[in-house]
N, CA, C and O atoms as a CHARMM CRD file, in Angstrom:
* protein
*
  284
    1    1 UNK  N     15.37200 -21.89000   1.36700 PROA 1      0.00000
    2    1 UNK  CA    15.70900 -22.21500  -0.00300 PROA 1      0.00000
    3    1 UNK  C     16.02400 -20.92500  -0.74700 PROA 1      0.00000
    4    1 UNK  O     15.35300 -19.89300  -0.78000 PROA 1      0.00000
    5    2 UNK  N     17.14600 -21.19000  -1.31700 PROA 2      0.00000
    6    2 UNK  CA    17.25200 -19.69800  -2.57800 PROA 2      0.00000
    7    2 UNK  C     17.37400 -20.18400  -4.09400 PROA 2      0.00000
    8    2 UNK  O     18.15600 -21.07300  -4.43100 PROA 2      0.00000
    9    3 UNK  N     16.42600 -19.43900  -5.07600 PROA 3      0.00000
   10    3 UNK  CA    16.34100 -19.34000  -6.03300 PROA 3      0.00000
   11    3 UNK  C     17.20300 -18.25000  -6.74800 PROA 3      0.00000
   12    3 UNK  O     17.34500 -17.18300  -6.15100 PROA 3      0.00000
   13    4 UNK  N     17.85400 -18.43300  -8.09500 PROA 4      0.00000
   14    4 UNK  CA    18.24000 -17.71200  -8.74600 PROA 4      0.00000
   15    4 UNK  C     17.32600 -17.61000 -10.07900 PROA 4      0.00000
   16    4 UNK  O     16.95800 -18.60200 -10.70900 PROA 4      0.00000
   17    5 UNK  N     17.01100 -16.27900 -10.42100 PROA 5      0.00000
   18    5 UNK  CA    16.46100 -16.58000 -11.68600 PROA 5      0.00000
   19    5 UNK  C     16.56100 -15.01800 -12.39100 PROA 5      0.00000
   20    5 UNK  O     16.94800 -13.99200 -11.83000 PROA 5      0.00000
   21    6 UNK  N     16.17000 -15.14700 -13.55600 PROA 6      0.00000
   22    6 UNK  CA    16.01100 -13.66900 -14.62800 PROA 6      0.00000
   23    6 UNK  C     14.78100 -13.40100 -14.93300 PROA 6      0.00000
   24    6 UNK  O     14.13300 -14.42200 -15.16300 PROA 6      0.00000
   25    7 UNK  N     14.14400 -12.33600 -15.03500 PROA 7      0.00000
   26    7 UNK  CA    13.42200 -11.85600 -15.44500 PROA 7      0.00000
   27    7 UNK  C     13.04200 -10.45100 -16.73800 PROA 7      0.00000
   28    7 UNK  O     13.50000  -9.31800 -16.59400 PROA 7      0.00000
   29    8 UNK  N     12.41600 -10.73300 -17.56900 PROA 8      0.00000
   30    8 UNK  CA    12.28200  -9.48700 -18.47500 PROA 8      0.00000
   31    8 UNK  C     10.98000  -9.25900 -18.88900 PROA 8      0.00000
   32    8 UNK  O     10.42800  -9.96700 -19.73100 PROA 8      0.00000
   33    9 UNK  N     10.30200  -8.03100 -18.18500 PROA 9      0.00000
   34    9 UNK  CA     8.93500  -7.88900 -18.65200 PROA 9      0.00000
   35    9 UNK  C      9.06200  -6.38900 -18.50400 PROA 9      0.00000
   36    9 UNK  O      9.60400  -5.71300 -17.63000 PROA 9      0.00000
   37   10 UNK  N      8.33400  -6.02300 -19.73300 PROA 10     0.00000
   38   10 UNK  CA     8.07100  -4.61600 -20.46400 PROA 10     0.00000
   39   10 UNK  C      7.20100  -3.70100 -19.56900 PROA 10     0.00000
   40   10 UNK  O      6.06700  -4.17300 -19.49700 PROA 10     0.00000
   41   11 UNK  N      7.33600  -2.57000 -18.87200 PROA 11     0.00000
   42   11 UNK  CA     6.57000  -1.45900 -18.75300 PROA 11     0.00000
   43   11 UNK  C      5.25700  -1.47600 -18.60200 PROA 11     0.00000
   44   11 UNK  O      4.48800  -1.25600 -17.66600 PROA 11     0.00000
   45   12 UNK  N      5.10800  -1.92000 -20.21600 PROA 12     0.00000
   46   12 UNK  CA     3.46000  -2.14600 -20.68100 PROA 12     0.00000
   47   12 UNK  C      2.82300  -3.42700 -19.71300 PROA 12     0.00000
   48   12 UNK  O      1.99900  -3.43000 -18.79800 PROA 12     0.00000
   49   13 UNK  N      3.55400  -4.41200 -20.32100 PROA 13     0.00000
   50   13 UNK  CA     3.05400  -5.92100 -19.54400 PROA 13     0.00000
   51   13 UNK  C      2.87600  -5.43500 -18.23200 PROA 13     0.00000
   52   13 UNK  O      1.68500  -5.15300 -18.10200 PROA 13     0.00000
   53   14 UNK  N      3.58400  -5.18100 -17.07900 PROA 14     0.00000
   54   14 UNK  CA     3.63700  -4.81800 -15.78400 PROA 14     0.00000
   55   14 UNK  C      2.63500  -4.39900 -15.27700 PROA 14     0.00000
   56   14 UNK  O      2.18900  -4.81300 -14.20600 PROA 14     0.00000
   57   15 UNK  N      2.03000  -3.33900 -16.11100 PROA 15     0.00000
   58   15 UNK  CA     0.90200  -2.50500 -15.75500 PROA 15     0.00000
   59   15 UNK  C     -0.48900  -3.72100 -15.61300 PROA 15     0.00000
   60   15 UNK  O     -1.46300  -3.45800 -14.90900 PROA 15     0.00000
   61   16 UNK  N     -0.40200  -4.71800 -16.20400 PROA 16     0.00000
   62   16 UNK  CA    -1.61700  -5.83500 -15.89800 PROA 16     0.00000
   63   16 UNK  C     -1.81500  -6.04300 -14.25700 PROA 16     0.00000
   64   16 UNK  O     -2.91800  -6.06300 -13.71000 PROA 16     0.00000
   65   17 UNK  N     -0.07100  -6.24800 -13.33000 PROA 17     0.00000
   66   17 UNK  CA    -0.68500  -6.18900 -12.02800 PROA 17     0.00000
   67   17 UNK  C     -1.22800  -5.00700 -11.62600 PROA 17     0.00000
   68   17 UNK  O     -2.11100  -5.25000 -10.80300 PROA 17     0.00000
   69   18 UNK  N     -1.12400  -3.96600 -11.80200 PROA 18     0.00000
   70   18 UNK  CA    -1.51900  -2.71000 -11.19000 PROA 18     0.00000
   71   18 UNK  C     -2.58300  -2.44800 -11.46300 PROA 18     0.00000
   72   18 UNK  O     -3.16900  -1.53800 -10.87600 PROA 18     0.00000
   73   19 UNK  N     -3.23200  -3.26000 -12.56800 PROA 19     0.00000
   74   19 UNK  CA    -4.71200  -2.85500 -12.98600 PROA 19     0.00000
   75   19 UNK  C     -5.82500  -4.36000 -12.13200 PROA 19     0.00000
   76   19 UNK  O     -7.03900  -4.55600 -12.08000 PROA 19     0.00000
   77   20 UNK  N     -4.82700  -4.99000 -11.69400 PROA 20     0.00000
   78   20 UNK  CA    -5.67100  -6.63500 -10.87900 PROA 20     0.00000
   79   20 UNK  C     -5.93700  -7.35000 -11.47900 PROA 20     0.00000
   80   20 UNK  O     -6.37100  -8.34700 -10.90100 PROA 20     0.00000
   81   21 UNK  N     -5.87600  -7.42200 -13.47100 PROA 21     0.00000
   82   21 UNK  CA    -5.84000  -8.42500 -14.02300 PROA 21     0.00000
   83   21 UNK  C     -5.15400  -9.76900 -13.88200 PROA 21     0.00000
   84   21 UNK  O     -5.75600 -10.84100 -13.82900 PROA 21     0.00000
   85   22 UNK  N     -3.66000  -9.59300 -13.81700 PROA 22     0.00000
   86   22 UNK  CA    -2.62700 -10.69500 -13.63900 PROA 22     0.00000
   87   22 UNK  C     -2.29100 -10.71900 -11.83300 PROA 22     0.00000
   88   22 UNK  O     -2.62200  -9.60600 -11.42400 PROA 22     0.00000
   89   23 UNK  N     -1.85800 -11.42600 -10.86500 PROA 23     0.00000
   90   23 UNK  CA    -1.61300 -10.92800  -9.76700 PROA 23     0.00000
   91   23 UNK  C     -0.50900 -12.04200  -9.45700 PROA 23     0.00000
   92   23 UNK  O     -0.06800 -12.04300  -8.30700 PROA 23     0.00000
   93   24 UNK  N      0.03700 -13.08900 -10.45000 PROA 24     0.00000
   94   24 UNK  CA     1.27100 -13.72000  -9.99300 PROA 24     0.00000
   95   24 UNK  C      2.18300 -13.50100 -11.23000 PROA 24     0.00000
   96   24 UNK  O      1.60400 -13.19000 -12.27000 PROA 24     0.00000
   97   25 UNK  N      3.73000 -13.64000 -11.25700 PROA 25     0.00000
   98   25 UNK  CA     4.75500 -13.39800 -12.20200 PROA 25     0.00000
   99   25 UNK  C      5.39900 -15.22100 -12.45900 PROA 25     0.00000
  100   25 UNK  O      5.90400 -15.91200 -11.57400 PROA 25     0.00000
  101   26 UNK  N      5.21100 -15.56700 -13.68000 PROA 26     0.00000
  102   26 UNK  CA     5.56600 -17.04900 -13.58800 PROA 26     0.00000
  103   26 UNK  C      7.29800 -17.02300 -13.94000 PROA 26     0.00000
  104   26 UNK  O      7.63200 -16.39100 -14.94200 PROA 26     0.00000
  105   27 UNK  N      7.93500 -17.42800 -13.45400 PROA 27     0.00000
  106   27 UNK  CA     9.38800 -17.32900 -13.74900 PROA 27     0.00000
  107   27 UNK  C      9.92400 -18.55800 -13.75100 PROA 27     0.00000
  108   27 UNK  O      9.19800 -19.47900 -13.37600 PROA 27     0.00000
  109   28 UNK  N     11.28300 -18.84700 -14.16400 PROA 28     0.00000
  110   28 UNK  CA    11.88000 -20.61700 -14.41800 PROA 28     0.00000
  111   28 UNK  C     12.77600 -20.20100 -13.64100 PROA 28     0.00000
  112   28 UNK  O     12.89000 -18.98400 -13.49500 PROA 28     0.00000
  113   29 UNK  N     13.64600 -21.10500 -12.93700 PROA 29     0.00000
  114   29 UNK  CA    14.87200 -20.85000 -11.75000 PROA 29     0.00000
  115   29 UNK  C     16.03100 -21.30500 -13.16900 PROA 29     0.00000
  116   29 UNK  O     15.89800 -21.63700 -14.34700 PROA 29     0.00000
  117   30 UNK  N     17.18500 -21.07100 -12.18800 PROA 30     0.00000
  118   30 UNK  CA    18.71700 -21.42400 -13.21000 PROA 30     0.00000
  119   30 UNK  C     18.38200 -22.85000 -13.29900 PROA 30     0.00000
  120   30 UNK  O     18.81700 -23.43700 -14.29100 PROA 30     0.00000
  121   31 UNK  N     17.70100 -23.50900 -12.46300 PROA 31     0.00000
  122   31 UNK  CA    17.60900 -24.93900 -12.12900 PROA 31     0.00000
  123   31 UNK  C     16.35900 -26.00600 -13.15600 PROA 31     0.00000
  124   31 UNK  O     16.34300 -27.22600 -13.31300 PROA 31     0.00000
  125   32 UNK  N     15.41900 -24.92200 -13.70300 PROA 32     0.00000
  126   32 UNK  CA    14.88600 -25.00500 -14.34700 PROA 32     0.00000
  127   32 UNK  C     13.31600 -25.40500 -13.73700 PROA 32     0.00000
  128   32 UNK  O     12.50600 -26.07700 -14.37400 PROA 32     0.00000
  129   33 UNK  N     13.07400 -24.83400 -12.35400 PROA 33     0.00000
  130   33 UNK  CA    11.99500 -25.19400 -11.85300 PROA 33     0.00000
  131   33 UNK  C     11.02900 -24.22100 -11.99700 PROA 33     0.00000
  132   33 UNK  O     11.47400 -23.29700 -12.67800 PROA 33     0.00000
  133   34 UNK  N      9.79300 -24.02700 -11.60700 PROA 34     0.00000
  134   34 UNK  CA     8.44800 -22.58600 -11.97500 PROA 34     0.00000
  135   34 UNK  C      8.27700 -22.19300 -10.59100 PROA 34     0.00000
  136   34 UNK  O      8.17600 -23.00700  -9.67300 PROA 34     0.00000
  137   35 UNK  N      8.25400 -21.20800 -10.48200 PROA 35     0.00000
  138   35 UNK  CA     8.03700 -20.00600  -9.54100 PROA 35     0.00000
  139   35 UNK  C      6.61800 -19.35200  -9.72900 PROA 35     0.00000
  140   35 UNK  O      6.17100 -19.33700 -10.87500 PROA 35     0.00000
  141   36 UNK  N      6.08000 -18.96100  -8.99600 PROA 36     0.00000
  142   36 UNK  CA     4.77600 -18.19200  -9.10600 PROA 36     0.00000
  143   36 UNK  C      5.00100 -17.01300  -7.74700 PROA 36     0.00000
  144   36 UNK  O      4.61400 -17.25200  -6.60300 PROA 36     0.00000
  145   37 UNK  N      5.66700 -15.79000  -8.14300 PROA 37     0.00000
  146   37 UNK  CA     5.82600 -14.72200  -7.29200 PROA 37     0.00000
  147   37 UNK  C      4.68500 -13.59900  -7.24000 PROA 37     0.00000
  148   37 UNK  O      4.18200 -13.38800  -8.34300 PROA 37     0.00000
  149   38 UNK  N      4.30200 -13.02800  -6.45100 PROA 38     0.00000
  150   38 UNK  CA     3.30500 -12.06700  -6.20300 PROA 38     0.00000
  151   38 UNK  C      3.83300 -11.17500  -6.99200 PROA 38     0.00000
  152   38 UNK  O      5.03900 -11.03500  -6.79000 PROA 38     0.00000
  153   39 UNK  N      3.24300 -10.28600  -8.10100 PROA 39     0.00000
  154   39 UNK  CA     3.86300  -9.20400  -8.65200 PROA 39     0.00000
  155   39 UNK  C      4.17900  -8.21700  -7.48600 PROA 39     0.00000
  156   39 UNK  O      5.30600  -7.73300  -7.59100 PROA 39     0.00000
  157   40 UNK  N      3.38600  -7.74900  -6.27800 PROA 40     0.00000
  158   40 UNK  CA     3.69600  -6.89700  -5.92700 PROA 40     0.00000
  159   40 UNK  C      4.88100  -7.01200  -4.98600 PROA 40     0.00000
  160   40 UNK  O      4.94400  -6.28900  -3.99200 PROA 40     0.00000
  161   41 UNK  N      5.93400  -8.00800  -5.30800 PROA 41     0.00000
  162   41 UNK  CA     7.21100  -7.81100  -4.96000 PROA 41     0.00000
  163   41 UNK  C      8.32600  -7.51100  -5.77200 PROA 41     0.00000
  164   41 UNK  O      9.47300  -7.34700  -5.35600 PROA 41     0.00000
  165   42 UNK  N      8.00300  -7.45500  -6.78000 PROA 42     0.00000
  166   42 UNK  CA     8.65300  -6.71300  -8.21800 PROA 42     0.00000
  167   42 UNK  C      8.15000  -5.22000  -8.37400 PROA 42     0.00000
  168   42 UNK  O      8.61900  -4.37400  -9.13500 PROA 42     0.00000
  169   43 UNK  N      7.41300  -5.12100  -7.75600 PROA 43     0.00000
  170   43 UNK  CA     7.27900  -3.24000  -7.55100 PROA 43     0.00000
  171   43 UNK  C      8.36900  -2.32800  -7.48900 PROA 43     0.00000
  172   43 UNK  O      8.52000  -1.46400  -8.35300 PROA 43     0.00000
  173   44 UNK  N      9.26400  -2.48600  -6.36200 PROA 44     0.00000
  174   44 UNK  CA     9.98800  -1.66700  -6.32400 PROA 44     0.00000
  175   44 UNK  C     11.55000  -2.07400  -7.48200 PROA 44     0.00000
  176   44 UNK  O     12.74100  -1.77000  -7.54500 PROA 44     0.00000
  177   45 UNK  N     10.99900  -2.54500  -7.89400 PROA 45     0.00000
  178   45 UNK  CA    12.48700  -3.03200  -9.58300 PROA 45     0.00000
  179   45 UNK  C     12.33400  -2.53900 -10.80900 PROA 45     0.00000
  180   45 UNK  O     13.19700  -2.46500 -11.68400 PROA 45     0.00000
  181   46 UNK  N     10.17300  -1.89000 -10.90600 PROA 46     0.00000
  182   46 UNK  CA     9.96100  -1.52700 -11.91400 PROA 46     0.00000
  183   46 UNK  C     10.47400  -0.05100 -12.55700 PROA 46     0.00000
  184   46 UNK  O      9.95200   1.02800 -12.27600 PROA 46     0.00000
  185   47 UNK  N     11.53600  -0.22800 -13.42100 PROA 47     0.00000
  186   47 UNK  CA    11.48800   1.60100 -14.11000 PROA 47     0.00000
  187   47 UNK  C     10.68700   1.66200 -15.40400 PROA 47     0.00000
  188   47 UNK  O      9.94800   0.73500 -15.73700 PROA 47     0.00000
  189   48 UNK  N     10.82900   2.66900 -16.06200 PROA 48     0.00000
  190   48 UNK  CA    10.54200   3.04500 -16.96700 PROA 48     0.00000
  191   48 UNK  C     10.42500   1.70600 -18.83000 PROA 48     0.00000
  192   48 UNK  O      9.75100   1.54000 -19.84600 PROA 48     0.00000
  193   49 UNK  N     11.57400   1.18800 -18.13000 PROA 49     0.00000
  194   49 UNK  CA    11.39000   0.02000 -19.36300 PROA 49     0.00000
  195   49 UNK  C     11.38000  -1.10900 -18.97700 PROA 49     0.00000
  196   49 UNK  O     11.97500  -1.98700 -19.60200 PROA 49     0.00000
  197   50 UNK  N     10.74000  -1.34100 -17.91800 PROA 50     0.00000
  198   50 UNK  CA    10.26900  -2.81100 -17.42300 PROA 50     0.00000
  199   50 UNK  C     10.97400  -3.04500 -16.16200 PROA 50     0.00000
  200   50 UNK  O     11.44500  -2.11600 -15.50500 PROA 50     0.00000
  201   51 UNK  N     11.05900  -4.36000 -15.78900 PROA 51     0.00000
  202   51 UNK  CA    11.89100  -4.93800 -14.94800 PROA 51     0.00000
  203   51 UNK  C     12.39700  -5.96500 -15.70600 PROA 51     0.00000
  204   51 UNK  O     11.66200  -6.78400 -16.25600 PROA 51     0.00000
  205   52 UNK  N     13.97400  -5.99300 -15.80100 PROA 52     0.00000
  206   52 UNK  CA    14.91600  -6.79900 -16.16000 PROA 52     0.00000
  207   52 UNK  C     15.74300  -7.17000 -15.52100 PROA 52     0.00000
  208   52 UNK  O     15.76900  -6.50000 -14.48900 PROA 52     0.00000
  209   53 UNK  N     16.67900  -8.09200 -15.54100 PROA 53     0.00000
  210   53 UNK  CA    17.56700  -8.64800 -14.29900 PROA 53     0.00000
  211   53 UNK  C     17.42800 -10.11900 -14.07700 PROA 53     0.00000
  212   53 UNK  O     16.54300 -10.93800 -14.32600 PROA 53     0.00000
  213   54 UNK  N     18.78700 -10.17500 -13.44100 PROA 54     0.00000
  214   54 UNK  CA    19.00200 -11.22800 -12.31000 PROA 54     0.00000
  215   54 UNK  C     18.43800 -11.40600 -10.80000 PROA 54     0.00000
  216   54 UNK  O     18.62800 -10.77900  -9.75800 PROA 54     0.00000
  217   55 UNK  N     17.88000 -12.22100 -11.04700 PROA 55     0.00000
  218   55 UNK  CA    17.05000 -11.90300  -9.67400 PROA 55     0.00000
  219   55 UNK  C     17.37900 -12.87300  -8.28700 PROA 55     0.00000
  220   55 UNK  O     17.66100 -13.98500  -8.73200 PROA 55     0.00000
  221   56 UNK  N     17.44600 -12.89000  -6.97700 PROA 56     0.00000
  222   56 UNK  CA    17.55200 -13.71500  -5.80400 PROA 56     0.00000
  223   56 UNK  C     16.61200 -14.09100  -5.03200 PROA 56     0.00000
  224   56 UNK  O     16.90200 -13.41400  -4.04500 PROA 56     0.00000
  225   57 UNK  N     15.75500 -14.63100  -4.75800 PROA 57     0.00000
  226   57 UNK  CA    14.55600 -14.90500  -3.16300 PROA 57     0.00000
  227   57 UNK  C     15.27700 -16.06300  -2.71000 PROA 57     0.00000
  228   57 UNK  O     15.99100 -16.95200  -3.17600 PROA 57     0.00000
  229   58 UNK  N     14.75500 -15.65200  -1.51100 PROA 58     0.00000
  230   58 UNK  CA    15.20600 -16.93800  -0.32000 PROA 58     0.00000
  231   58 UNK  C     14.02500 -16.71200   0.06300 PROA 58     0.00000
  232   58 UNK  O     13.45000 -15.62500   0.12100 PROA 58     0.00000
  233   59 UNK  N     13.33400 -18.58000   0.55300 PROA 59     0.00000
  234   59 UNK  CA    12.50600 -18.41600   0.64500 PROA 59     0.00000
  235   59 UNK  C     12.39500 -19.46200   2.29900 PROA 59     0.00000
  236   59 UNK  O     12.87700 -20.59200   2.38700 PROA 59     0.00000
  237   60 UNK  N     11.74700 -18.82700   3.31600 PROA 60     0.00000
  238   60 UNK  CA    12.00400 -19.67500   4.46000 PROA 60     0.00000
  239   60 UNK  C     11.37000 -21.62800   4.62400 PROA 60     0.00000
  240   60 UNK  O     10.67500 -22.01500   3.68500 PROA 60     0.00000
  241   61 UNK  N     11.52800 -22.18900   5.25200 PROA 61     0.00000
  242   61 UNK  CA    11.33100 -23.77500   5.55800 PROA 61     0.00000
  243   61 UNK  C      9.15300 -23.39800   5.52900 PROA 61     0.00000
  244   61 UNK  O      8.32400 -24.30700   5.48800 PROA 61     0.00000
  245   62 UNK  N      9.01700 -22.80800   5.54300 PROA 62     0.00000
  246   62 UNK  CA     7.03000 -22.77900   5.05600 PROA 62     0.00000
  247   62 UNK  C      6.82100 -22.35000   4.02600 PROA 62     0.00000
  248   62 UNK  O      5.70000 -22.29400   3.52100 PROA 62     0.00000
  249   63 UNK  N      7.99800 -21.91100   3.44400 PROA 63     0.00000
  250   63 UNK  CA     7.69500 -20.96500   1.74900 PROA 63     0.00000
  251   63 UNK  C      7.14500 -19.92800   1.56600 PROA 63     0.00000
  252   63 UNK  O      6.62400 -19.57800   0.50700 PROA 63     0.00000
  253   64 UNK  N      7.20200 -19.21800   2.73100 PROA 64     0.00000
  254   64 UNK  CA     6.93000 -17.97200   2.90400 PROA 64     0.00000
  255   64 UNK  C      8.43800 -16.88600   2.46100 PROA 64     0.00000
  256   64 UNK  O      9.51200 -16.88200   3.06200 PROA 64     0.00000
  257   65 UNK  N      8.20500 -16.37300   1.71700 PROA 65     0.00000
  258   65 UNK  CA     9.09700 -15.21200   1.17500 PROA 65     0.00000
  259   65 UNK  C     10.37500 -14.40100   2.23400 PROA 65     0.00000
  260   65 UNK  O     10.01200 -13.61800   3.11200 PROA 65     0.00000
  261   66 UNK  N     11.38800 -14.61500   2.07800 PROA 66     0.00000
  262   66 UNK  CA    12.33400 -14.07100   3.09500 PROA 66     0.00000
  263   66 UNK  C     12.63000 -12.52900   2.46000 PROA 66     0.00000
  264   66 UNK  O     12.21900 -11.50000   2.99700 PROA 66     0.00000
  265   67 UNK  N     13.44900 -12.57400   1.17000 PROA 67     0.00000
  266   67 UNK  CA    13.95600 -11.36200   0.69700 PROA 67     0.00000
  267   67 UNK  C     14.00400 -11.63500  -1.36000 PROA 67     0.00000
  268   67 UNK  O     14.42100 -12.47600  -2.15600 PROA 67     0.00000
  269   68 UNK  N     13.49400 -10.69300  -1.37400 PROA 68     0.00000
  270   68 UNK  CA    14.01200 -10.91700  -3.05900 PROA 68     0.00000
  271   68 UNK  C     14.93800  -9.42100  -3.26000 PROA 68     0.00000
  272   68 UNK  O     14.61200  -8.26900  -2.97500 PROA 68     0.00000
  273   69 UNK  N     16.06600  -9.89700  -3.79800 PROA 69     0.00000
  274   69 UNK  CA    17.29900  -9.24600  -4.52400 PROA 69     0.00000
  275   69 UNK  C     17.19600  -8.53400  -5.95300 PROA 69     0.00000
  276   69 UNK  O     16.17000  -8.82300  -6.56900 PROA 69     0.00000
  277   70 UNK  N     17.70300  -8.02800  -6.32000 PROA 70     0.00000
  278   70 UNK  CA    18.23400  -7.80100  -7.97100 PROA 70     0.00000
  279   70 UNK  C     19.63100  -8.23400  -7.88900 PROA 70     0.00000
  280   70 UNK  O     20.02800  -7.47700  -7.00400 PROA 70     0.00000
  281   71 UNK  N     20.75300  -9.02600  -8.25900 PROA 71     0.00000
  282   71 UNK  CA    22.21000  -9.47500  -8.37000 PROA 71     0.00000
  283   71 UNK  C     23.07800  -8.23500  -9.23100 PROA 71     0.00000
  284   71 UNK  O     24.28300  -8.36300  -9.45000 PROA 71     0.00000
């Protein structure tokens, strides 16, 4: 399955996974469905003023995580 979706979270906010407070990212698809992604696959997207973007996962037939994109 592949999802398309956007995301925009601030710098500041972000830092909640890194501290173990928050440990999932809730997101809506183009389709309008809820996602619950591990923050620590948005790690490597984070700069300086958040992570923003268009985003891609494919996710395999057990729903186990294939690849997440930036578009």
């Amino acid at each position: 399955m592949i999802f398309y979706f956007s995301l925009n979270v601030t710098y500041h906010d972000f830092q909640q996974f890194y501290r173990g407070e928050v440990e999932k990212v809730e997101v809506h698809d183009h389709k309008g469905r809820t996602l619950w992604i591990h923050g620590r696959h948005f790690r490597r997207f984070l700069t300086r003023s958040g992570i923003q973007g268009q985003f891609k996962m494919e996710l395999n037939a057990q729903g186990d995580l294939v690849s997440l994109s930036k578009c």
